[in-house]
C-alpha positions in Angstrom: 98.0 92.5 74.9 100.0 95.6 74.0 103.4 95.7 75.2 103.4 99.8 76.4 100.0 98.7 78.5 101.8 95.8 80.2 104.6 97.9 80.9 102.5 100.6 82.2 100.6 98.4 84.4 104.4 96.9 85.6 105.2 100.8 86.4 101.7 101.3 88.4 101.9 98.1 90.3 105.6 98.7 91.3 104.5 101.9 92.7 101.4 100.6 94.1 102.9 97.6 95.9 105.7 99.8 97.5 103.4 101.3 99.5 102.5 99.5 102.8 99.0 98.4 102.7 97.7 95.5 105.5 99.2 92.5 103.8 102.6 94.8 103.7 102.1 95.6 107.5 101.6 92.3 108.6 104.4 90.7 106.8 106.7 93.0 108.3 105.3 93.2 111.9 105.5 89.0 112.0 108.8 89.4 110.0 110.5 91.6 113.0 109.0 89.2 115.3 109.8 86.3 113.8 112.8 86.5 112.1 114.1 85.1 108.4 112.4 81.5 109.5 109.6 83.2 109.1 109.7 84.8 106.0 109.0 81.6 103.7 105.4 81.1 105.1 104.9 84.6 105.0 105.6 85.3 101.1 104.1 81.8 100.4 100.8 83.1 102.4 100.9 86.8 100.3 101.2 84.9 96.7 98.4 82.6 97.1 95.9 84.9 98.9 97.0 87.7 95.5 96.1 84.7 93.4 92.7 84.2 95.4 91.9 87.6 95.6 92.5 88.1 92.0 90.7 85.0 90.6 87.5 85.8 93.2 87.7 89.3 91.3 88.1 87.9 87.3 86.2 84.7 87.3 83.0 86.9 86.8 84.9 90.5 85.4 86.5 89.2 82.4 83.2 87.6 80.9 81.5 90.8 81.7 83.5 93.1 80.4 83.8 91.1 76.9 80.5 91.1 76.3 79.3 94.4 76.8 81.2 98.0 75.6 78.1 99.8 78.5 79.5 97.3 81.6 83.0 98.1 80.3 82.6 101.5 80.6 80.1 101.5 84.3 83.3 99.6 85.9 86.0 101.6 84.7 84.1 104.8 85.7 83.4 102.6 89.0 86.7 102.2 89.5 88.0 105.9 89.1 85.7 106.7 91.5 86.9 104.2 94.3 90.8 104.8 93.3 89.8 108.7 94.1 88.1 107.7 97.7 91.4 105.6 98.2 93.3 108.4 97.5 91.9 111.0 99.5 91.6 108.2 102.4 95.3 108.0 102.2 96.1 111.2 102.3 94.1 112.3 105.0 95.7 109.5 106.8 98.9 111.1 105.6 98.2 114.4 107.5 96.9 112.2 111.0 99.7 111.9 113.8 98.5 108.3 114.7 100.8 105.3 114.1 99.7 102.4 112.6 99.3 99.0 114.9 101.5 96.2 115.1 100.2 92.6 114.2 100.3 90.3 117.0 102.3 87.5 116.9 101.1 84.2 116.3 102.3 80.7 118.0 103.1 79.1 115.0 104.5 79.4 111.6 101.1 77.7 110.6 98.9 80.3 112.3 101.3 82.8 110.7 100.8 81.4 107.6 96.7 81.7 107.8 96.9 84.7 109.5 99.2 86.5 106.4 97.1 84.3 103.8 93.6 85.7 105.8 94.7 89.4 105.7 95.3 89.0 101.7 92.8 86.6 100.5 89.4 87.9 102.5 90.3 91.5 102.3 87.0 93.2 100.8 88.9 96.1 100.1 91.6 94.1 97.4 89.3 92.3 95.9 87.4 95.5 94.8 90.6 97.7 94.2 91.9 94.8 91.8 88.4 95.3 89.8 89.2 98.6 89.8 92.6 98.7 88.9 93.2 95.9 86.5 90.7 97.4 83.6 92.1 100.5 83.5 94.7 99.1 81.5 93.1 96.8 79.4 92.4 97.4 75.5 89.1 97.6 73.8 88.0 95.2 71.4 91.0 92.7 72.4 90.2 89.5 74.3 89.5 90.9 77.8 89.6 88.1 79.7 93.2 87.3 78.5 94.6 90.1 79.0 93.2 90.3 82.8 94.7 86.7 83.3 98.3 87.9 81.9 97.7 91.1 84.4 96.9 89.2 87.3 99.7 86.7 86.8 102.0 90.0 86.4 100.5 91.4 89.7 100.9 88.4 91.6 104.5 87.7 91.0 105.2 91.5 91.5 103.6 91.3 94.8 105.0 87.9 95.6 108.6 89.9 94.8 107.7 92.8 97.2 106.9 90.9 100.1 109.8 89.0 99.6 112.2 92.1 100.1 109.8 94.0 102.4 110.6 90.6 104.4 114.0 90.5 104.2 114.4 94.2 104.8 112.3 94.4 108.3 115.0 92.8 110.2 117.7 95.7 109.4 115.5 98.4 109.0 112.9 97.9 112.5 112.9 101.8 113.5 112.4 103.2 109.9 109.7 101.5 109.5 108.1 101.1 112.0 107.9 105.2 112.6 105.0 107.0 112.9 106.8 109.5 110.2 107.7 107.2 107.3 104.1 105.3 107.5 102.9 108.9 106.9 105.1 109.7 104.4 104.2 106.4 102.6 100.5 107.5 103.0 101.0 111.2 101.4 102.9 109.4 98.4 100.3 106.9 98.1 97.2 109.0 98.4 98.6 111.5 95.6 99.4 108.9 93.1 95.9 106.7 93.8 94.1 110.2 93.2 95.8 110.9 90.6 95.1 107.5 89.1 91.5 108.0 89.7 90.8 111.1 88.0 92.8 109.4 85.2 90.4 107.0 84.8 87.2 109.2 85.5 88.7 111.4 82.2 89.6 108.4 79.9 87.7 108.4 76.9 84.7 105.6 76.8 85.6 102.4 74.7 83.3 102.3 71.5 
């Protein structure tokens, strides 16, 4: 694929990943709770529920999307849309006073393990955001599926990266993130660049 796309999906998913979703939250509530012993389960529990997430969402996309120019275009228009309703979601989020919860703690590193992998893997919501997301920077009339499967191995050891440092991080940094005003803050930032992403993608011009 295109070197400037990869690196523009690299600058997206940096952005993306920073801010806290579920997986994020969880990592860094068990993190706190657990300490660094925890951390290895936890990042090894975020890589491979990515991976499952994102070959649940290609193993059907990337055929689809090669064979038809009309199905390319329905889920990239698809996509703008739910990367808008994300957007505003966080926002108005954003503007609420209420704090996020806290994770509860498992009893052991296995169950912390599942828990983290459960959160990642068999979130509805990830697995249709990665449809979403992914196409919008793929090129018409190159081998679609390839360049999803060089995307999603991008993603995954971005996000595999990120939880590794949001891990580490937790232990010195409990208040800041855990406030009610930096989750918000994360939530504003988010929503505006996931609108602004959507209404990218709803004025892109239709692959021929």
């Amino acid at each position: 694929m295109p070197i400037e796309n990869w690196l523009a999906f690299v600058a997206a998913s940096a952005v993306l990943l920073v801010i806290p979703g579920p997986t994020i939250l969880t990592v860094v509530s068990y993190s706190m709770a657990h300490g660094r012993r925890a951390n290895v389960p936890l990042i090894a529990a975020v890589a491979l529920g990515d991976s499952t997430a994102l070959v649940v969402s290609l193993l059907g996309l990337g055929a689809l999307l090669a064979a038809s120019a009309f199905w390319f275009t329905v889920v990239k228009f698809a996509g703008g849309l739910y990367l808008l309703v994300l957007g505003i979601k966080l926002l108005r989020a954003g503007i609420s006073p209420a704090p996020a919860a806290a994770a509860p703690a498992p009893g052991s590193y296995w169950k912390l393990f599942a828990n983290t992998y459960l959160v990642t893997a068999l979130n509805p919501k990830g697995i249709v955001f990665f449809v979403a997301f992914l196409p919008q920077f793929i090129r018409p009339g190159v081998d679609a599926a390839q360049q999803l499967w060089i995307l999603a191995v991008t993603f995954v050891a971005m996000a595999t990266l990120n939880s590794t440092l949001y891990a580490v991080f937790a232990a010195s940094a409990r208040q800041a993130l855990a406030s009610p005003r930096a989750q918000r803050r994360f939530n504003l930032a988010g929503g505006s660049l996931l609108s602004a992403a959507g209404v990218w993608a709803l004025l892109a011009r239709r692959p021929v």
